[in-house]
N, C-alpha and C positions, 0 to 999 in steps of 0.2 A: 557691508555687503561685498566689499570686493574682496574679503578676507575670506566669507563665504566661497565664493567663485573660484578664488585662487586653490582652498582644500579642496573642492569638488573636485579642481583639476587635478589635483595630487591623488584624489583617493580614484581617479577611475584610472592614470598611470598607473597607478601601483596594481588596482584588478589585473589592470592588462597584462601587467608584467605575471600576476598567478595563475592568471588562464592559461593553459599549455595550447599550442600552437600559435599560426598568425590569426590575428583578427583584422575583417578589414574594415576599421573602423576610422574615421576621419575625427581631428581632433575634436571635432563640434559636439560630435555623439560621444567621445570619452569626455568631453567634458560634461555633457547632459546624464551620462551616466553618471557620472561621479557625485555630482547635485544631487541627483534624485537619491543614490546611498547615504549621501549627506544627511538628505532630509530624513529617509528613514532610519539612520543609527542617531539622528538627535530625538527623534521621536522615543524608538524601545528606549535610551538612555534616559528622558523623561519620565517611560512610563514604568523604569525602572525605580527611577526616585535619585539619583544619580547625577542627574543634572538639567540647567535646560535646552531647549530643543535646538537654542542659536547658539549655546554653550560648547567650546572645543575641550572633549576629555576623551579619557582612554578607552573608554567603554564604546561609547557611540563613536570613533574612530575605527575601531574594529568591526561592530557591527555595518557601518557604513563600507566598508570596505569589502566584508563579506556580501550586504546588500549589491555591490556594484557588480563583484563578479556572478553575480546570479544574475543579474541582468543581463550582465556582458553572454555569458552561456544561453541564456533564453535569447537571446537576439539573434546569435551565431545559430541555432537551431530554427530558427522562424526565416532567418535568412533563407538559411540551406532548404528549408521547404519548401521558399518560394522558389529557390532558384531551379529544383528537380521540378515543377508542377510548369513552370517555362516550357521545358525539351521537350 
């Protein structure tokens, strides 16, 4: 579990770091991002046949990482809506 935890937090760093601009994001939410890509690149990596879902491999590392910065973008976008619907 805390091996878990530890890549979530590397894989939503690493988003952060592909996302072009700042994000303002607090470690808590890069790390909840990073989990949740976790879980979904162990998932496609399963339902690949590739490996399993708690399994660390190169497939569902990349898809986890992609899944994060898509979060990461969809969050930055929902932010910014709320933040304009404020003024």
């Amino acid at each position: 579990m805390i091996g878990f935890i530890v890549f979530g937090l590397v894989v939503g760093i690493i988003a952060r770091l592909l996302v072009p601009g700042r994000q303002r994001l607090g470690l808590g939410l890069t790390l909840l991002l990073g989990l949740v890509g976790s879980v979904v690149g162990g998932v496609v990596a399963n339902a690949l046949g590739t490996g399993d879902i708690w399994e660390l491999n190169f497939l569902g590392a990349v898809v986890a990482i992609a899944a994060a910065v898509v979060l990461i973008v969809i969050g930055e976008n929902v932010n910014a809506f709320r933040s304009r619907g404020r003024r």
